[in-house]
N, CA, C and O atoms as a Maestro MAE file, in Angstrom:
{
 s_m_m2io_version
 :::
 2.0.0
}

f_m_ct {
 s_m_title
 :::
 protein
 m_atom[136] {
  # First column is atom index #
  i_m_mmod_type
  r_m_x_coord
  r_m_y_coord
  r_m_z_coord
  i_m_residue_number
  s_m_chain_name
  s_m_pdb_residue_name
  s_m_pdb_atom_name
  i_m_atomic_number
  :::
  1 25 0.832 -1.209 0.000 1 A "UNK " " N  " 7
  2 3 0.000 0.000 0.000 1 A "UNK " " CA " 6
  3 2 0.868 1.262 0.000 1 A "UNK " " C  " 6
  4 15 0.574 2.305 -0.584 1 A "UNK " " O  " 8
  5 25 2.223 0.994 0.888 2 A "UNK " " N  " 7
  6 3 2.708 2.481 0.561 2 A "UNK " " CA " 6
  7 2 3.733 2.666 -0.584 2 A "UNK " " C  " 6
  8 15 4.519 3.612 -0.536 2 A "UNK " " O  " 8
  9 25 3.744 1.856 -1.531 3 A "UNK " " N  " 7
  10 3 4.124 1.696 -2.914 3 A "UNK " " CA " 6
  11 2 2.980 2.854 -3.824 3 A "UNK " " C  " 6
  12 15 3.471 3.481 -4.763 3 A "UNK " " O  " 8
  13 25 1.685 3.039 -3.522 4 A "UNK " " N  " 7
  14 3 0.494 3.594 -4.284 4 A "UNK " " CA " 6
  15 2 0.993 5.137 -3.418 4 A "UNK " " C  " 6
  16 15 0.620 6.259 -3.760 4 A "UNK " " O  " 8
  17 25 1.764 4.878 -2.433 5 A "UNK " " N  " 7
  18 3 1.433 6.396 -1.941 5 A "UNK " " CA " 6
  19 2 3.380 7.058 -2.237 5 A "UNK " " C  " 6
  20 15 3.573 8.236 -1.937 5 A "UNK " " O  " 8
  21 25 4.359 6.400 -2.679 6 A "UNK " " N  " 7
  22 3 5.412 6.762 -2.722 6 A "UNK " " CA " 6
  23 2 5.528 7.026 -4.809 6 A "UNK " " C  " 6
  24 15 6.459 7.529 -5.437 6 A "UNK " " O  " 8
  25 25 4.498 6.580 -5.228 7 A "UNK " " N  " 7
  26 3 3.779 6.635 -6.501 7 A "UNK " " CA " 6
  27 2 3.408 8.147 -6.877 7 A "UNK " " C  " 6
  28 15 3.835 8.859 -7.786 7 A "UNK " " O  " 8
  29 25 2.596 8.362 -6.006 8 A "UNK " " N  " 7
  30 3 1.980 9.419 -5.654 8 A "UNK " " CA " 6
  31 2 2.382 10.695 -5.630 8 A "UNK " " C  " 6
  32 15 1.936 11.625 -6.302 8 A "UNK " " O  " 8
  33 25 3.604 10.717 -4.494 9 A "UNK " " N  " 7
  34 3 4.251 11.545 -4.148 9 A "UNK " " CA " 6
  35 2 5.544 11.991 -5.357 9 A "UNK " " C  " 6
  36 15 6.055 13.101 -5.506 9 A "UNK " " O  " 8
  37 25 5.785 10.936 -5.982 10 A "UNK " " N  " 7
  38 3 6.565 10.572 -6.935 10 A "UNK " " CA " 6
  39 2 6.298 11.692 -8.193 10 A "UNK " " C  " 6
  40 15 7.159 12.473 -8.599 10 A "UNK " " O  " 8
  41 25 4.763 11.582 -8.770 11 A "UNK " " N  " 7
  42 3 4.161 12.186 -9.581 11 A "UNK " " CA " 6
  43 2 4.132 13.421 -9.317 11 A "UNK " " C  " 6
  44 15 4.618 14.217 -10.120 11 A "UNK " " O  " 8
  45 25 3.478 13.901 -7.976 12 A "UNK " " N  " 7
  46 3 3.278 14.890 -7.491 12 A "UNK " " CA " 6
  47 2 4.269 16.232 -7.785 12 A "UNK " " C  " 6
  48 15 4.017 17.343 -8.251 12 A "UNK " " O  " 8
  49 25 5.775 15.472 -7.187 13 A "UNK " " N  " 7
  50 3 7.094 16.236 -7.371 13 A "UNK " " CA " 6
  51 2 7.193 16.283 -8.814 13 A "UNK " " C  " 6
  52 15 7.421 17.436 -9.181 13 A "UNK " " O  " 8
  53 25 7.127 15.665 -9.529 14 A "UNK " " N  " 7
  54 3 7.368 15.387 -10.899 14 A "UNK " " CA " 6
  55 2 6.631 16.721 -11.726 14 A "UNK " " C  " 6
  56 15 7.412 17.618 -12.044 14 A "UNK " " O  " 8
  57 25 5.337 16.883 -12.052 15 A "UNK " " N  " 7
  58 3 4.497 17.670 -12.184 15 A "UNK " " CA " 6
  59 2 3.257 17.986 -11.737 15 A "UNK " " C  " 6
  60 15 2.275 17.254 -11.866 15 A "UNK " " O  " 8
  61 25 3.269 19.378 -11.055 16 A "UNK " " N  " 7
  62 3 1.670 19.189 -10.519 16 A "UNK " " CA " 6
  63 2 0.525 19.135 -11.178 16 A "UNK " " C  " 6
  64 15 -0.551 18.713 -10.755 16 A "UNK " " O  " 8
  65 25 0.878 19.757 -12.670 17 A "UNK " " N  " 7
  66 3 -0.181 19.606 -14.004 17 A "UNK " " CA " 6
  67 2 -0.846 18.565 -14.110 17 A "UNK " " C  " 6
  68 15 -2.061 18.369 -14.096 17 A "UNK " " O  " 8
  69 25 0.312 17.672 -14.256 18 A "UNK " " N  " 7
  70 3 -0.164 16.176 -15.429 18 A "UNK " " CA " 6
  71 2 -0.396 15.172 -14.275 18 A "UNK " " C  " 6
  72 15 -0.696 14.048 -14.678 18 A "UNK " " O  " 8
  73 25 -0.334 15.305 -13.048 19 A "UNK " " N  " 7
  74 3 0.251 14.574 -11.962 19 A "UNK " " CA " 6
  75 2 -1.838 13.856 -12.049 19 A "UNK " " C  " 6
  76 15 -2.311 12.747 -12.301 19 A "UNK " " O  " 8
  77 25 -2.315 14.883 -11.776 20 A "UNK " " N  " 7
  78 3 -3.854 14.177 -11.925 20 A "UNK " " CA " 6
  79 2 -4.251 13.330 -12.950 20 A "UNK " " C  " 6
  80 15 -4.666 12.189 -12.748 20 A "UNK " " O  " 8
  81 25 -4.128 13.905 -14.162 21 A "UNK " " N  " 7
  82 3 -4.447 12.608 -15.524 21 A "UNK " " CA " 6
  83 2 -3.735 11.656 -15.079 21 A "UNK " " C  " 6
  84 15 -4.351 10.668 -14.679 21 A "UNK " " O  " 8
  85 25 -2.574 11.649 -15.025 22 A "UNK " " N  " 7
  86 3 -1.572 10.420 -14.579 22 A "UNK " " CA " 6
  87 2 -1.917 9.566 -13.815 22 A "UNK " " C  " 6
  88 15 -2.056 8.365 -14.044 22 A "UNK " " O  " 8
  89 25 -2.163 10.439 -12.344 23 A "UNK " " N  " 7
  90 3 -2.656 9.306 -11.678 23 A "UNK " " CA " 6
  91 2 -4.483 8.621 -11.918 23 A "UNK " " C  " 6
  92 15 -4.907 7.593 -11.389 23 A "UNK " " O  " 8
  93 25 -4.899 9.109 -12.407 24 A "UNK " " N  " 7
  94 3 -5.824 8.587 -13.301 24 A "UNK " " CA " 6
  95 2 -5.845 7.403 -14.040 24 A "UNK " " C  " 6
  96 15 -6.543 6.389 -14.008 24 A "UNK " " O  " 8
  97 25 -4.676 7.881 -14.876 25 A "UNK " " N  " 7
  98 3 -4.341 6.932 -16.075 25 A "UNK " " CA " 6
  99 2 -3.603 5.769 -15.093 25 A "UNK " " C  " 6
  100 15 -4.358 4.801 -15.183 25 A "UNK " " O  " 8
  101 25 -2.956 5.560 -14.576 26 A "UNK " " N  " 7
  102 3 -2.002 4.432 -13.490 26 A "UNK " " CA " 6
  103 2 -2.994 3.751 -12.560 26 A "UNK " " C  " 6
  104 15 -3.316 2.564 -12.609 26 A "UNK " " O  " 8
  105 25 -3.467 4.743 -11.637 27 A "UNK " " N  " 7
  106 3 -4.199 4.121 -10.604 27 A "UNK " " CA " 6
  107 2 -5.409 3.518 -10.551 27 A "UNK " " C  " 6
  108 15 -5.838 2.543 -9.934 27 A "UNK " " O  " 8
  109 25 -5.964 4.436 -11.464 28 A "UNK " " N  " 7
  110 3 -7.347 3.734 -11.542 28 A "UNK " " CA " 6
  111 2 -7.557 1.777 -12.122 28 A "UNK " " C  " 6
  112 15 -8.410 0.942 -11.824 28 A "UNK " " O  " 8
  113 25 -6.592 1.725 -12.833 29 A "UNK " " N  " 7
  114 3 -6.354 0.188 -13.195 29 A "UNK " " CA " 6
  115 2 -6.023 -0.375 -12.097 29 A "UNK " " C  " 6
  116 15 -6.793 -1.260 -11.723 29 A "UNK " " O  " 8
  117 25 -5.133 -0.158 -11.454 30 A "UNK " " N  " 7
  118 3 -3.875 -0.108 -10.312 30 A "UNK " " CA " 6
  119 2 -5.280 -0.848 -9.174 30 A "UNK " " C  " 6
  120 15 -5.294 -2.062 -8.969 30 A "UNK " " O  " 8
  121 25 -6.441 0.163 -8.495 31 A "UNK " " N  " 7
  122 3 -7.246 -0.229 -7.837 31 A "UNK " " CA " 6
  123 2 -8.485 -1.235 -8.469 31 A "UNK " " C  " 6
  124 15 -8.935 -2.080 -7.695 31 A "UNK " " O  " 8
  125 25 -8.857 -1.187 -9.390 32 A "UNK " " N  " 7
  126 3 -9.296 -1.999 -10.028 32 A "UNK " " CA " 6
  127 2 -8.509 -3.640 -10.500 32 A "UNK " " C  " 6
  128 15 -8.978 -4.640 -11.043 32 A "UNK " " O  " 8
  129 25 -7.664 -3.432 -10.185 33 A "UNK " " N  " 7
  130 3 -6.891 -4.999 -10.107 33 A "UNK " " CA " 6
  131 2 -7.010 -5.370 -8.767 33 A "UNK " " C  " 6
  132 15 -7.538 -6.400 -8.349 33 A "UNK " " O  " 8
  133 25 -6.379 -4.279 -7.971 34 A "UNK " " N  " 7
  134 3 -6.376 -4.557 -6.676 34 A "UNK " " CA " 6
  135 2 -8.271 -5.132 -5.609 34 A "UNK " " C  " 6
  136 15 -8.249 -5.387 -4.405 34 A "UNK " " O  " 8
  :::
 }
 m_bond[135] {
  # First column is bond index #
  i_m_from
  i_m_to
  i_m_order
  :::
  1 1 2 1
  2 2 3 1
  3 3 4 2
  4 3 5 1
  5 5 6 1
  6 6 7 1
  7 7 8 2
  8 7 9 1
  9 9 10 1
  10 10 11 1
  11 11 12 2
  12 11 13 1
  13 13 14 1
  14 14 15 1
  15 15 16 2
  16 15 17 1
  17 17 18 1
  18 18 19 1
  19 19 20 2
  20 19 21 1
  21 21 22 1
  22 22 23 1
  23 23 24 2
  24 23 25 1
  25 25 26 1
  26 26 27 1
  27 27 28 2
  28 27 29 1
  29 29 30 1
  30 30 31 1
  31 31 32 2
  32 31 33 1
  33 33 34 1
  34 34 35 1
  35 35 36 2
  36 35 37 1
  37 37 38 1
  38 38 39 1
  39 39 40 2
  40 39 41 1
  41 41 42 1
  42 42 43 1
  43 43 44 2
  44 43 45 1
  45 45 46 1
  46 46 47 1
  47 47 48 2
  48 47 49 1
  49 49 50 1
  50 50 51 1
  51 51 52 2
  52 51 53 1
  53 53 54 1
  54 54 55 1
  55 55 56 2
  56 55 57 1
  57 57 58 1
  58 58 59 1
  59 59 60 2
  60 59 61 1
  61 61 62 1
  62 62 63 1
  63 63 64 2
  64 63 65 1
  65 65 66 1
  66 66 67 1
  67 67 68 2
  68 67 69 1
  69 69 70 1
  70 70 71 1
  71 71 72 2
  72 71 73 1
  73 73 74 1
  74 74 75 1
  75 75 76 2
  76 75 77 1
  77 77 78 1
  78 78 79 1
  79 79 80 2
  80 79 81 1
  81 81 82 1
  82 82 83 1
  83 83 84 2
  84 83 85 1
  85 85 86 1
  86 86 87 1
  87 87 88 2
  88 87 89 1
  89 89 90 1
  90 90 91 1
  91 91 92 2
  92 91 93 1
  93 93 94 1
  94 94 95 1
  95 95 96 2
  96 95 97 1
  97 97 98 1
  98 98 99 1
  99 99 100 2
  100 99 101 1
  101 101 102 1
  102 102 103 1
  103 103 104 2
  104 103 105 1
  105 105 106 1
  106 106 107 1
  107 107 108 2
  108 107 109 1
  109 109 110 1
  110 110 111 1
  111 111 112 2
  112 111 113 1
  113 113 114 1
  114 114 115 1
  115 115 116 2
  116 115 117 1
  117 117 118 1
  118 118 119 1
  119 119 120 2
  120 119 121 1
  121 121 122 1
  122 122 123 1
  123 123 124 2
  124 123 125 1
  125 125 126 1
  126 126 127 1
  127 127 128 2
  128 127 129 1
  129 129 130 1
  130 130 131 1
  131 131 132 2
  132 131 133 1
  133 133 134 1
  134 134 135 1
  135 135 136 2
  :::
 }
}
C-alpha cells in the first residue's frame, strides 16, 4: 500500500499539471486490479 502512496508523491514532485491525468491513467487500473 505504501508503494500507491510513494507513486503518488513521486508524480506529485514530478508535475503538478499532469500529476492528476496520470494518476488517473495508473491508478485507476492499479485499484481496479487490486
Amino acid at each position: 500500500m505504501y508503494i500507491y502512496y510513494t507513486f503518488f508523491i513521486f508524480i506529485d514532485k514530478a508535475s503538478m499539471k499532469n500529476s492528476e491525468s496520470l494518476l488517473q491513467a495508473i491508478i485507476m487500473p492499479l485499484l481496479q486490479n487490486c
